[in-house]
N, C-alpha and C positions, 0 to 999 in steps of 0.2 A: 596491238591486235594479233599480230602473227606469232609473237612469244607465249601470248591468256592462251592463242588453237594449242599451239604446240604442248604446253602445258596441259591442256586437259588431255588432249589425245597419249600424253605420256602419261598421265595418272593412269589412265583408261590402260593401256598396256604395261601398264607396269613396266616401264624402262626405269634401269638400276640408274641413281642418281650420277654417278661418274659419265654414262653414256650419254645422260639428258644434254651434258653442257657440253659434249663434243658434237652432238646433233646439233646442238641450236647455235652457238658463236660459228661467226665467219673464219673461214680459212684465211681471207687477207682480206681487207678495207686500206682503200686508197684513195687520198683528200688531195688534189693538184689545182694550183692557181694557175690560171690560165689567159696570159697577158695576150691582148691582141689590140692592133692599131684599126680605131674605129674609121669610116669613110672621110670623117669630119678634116684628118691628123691627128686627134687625140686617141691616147690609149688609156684602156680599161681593164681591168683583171677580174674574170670573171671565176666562180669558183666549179671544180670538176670532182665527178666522184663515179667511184666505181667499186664493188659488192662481190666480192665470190664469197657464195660458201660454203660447197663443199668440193672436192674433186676425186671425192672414192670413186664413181661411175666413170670417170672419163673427163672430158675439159667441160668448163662450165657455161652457160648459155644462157643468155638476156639479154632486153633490152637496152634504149640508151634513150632517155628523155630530157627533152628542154623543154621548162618549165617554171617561173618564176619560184615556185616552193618548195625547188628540188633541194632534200638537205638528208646527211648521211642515215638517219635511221629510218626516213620512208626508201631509201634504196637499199638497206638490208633487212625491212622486212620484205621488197618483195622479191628481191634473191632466194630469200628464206622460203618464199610462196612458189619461187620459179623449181626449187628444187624438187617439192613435195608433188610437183606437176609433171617434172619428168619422169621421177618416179613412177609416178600411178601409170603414167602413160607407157613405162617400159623403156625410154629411151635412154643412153649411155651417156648422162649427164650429170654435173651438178647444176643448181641454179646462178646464176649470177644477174646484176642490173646496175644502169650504170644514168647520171645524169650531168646536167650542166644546170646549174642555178640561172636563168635568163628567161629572157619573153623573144621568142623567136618571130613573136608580128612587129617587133620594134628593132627588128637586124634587118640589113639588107641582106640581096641573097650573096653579096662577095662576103660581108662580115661573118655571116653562117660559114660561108666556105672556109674563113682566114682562124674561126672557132674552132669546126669537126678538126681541124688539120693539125690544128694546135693540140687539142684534148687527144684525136691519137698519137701523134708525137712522145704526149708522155706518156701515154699507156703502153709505149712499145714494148718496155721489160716485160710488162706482165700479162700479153695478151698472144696470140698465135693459134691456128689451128687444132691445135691439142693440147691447148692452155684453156684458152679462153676467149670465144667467138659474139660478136656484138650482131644486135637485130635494130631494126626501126620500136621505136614506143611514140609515147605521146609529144609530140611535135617534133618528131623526124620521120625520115621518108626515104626511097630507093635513092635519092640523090644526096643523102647523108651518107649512106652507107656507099655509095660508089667514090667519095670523096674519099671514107675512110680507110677501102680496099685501096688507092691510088696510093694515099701516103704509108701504108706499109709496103704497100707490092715495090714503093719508090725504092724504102727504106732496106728492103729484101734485097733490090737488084733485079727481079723477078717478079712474073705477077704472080698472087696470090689469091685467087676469088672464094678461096675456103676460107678466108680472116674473116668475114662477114656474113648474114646471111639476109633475105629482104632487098636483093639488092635490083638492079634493073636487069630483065631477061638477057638481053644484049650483053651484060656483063659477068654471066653465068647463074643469073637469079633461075628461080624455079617457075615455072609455070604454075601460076593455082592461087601461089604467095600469098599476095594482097589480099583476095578473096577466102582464103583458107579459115583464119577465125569467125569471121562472119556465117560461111557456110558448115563449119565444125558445130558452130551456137545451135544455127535451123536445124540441122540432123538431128542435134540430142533434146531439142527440143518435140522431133517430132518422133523420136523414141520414148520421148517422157509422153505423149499423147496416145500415143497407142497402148502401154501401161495401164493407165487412165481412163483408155474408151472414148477418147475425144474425136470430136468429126471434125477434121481441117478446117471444111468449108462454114462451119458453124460458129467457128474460135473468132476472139479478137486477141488484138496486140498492142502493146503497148512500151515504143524502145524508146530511153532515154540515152541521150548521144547517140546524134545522127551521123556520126563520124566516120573514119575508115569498117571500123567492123560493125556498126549498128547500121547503116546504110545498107550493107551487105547482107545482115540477119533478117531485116526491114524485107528487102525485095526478096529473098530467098522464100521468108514465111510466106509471102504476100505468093510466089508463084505453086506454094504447096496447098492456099487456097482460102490463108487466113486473110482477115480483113485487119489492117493496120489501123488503129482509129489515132494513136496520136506519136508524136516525135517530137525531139527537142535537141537544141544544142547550146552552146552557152552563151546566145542570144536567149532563149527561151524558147517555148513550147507553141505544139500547134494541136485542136481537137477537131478531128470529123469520127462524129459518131457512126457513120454509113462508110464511113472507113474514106481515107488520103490516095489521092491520086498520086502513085512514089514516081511515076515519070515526070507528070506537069511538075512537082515538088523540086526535083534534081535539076529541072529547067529554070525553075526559081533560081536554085543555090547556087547555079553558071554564075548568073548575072549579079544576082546580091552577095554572095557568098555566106548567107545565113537563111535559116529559114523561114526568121518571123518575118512578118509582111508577104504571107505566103497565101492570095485571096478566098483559096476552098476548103480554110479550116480557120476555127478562132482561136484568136492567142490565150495560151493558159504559162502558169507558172510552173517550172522543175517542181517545185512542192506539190500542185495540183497534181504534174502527170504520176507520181510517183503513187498516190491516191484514188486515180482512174481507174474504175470496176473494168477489168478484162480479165480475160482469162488465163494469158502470156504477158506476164513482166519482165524487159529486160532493159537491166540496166546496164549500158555499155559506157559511162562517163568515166568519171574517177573515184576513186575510195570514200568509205563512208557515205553515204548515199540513203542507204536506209537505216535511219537509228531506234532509240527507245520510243521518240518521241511521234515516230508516224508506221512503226511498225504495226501495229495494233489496227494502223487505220489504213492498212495494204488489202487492196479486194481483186488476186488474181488467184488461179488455180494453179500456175506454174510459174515459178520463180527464176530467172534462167538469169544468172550472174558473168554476161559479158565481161565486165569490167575487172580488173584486182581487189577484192575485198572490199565490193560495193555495201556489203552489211558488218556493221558492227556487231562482238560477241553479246553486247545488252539487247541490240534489235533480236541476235540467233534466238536467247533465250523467251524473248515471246514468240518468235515463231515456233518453234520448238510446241507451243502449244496450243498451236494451228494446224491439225492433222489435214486441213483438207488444202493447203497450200505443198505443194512438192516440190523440192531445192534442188537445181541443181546446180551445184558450187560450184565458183570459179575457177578452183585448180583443174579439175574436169569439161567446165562448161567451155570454156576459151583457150582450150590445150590446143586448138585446131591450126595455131599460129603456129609454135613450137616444134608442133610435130610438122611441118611442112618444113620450118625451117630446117629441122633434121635431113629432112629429104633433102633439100637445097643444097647441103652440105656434103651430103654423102655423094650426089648430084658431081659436084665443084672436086672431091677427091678424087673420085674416077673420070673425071671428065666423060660424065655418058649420061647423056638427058635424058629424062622421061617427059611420056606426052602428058597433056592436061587432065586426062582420063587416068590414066594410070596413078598420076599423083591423087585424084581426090577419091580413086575406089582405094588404094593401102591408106588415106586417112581416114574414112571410113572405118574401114575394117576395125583399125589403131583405137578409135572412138568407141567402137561398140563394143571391143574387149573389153574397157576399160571402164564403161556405162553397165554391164553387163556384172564387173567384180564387184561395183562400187550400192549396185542397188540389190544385189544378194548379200552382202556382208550387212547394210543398210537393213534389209527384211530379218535376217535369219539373225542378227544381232540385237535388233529392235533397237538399234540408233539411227540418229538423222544421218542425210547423202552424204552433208559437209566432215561429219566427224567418221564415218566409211573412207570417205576418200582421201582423208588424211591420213587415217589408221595405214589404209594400202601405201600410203606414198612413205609417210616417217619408216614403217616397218621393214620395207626393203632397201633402206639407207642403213637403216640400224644392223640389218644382215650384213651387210656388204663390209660397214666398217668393221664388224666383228670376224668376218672370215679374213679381211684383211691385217687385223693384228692391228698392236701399235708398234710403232716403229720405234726405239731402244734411242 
């Protein structure tokens, strides 16, 4: 998927073939077996990987996921995806993303610890403040990341709370952090409504993954005035048409830790909610989410792509002929994360914090640049948001490496 974007958006600009393949392969990929002694006495080797690719901008930035399906080419497309986001967004990055092949509901939390400690272990050669900085993804968390800051800062001699970013406030994390993608989503989503002519209090919603950042877009939209009618997480889904009570819901997920069996809405399928007539779709799961086969059958008026490449390029192409649907793509939609993490880092070099206000009005600002280039190039070009905001992201990679020459 991320090679088919790059590819049209380099037909589209006409990038000279020699520059195509220096844009799109990794600067390094890195495959580490990663043995560690289970609780049991026995030991397992789990596999590790990790994606940069590029570092014309500066060191490179991503994730780190544990996931039973983690395997080298969905972590260098979305390296490939994290670059084209720093880009657009302006920040002095390349992309990078890094995983662990595992089910982290089937570790205890020492074996997790005895894993992050192992996996940065070997990434030491190739990871450092001005190399290459690791974030929370899918199934890690500020206590991943302060493990992983511990076994370098160890390895250092020194601590180092710029090796990470996401990490706990206490340990030089940022203020906003956690909440930043979630609240990055609701802002451009209520950017895209005002575009529109949409009345908040009128709108419905509809987030798939109720997780760290759709929980967070969830209450965000819900306090700007829209009515949430359904949510879902990988238990399945829940419908109130009169729109989810997100406090009594949260007080659910305390105790159950899922949200089906949730009394004040009925259970529906991820297929269903993904089909539910609203006005705001956002999908905050994981990839592939909307294909061929239920695109056609999507009834929202704003598309807000939480997730990494919740649509497939065959779904794009029937949206594409859906003028009354409006995209806004994931490398712009969920930059909110990134770009905090920037702050967090900039934060951790100077050692001089900013307040929780300060960080989320420069993300703002950061967003509505960025929202702002992506739906004028979008009108005055008369292409979709998604193929806009790749144009602005590949393009200023592709400046960058050419002003920088190649190296002899």
């Amino acid at each position: 998927m991320a090679a088919q974007q790059f590819d049209l958006v380099a037909d589209r600009l006409q990038i000279p073939e020699e520059d195509r393949a220096r844009l799109k392969f990794p600067k390094r990929s890195m495959v580490v077996a990663l043995p560690i002694r289970r609780d049991n006495g026995s030991v397992e080797v789990f596999s590790g990987y990790r994606v940069q690719h590029h570092l014309t901008l500066g060191p490179t930035k991503g994730g780190l996921r544990y996931h039973p399906d983690v395997a080298l080419g969905e972590v260098a497309a979305l390296a490939m995806w994290m670059s084209w986001k720093c880009s657009l967004t302006g920040l002095p990055y390349g992309g990078a993303k890094g995983g662990i092949a595992c089910d982290p509901g089937k570790l205890s939390n020492s074996e997790l610890e005895r894993l992050t400690r192992r996996y940065t272990q070997e990434m030491i050669p190739f990871i450092g403040p001005q190399v290459d900085i690791m974030a929370p993804d899918v199934g890690t968390n500020e206590q991943t990341m302060a493990w992983m800051m511990d076994t370098y800062s160890t390895h250092m001699g020194y601590t180092v709370p710029s090796i990470v970013t996401g990490k706990p406030v206490g340990l030089g994390g940022s203020l906003g952090r956690r909440e930043s993608t979630g609240r990055g989503v609701a802002y451009l989503i209520n950017r895209a409504m005002d575009v529109l002519g949409f009345e908040p209090a009128k709108a419905t919603a509809v987030v798939q993954g109720y997780g760290n950042v759709g929980s967070v877009a969830a209450h965000s939209l819900a306090k700007q005035g829209l009515h949430v009618i359904a949510v879902s997480d990988a238990s399945g889904g829940l419908l109130n048409e009169k729109g989810i009570d997100l406090w009594k819901l949260d007080e659910h997920l305390k105790s159950q830790k899922v949200v089906t069996g949730f009394s004040e809405a009925q259970p529906i399928s991820n297929e269903q909610l993904l089909v539910t007539k609203c006005d705001v779709l956002v999908p905050a799961a994981l990839e592939r989410q909307i294909t061929e086969k239920n695109a056609a059958r999507i009834q929202c008026r704003i598309l807000a792509e939480a997730a990494n490449g919740p649509t497939t390029p065959e779904a794009d192409e029937i949206i594409a002929q859906r003028p009354e649907i409006f995209v806004i793509p994931d490398i712009l939609c969920n930059a909110g994360g990134v770009v905090t993490s920037y702050f967090e880092w900039v934060q951790d070099l100077q050692s001089f914090f900013w307040t929780e206000t300060e960080v989320m009005d420069k993300l703002f600002r950061i967003l509505e640049t960025a929202f702002m280039h992506t739906l004028t190039m979008s009108r005055k070009e008369e292409i979709s948001m998604r193929l806009a905001a790749l144009s602005l992201g590949i393009k200023r990679v592709q400046e960058a490496k050419k002003m920088r020459g190649l190296f002899p």
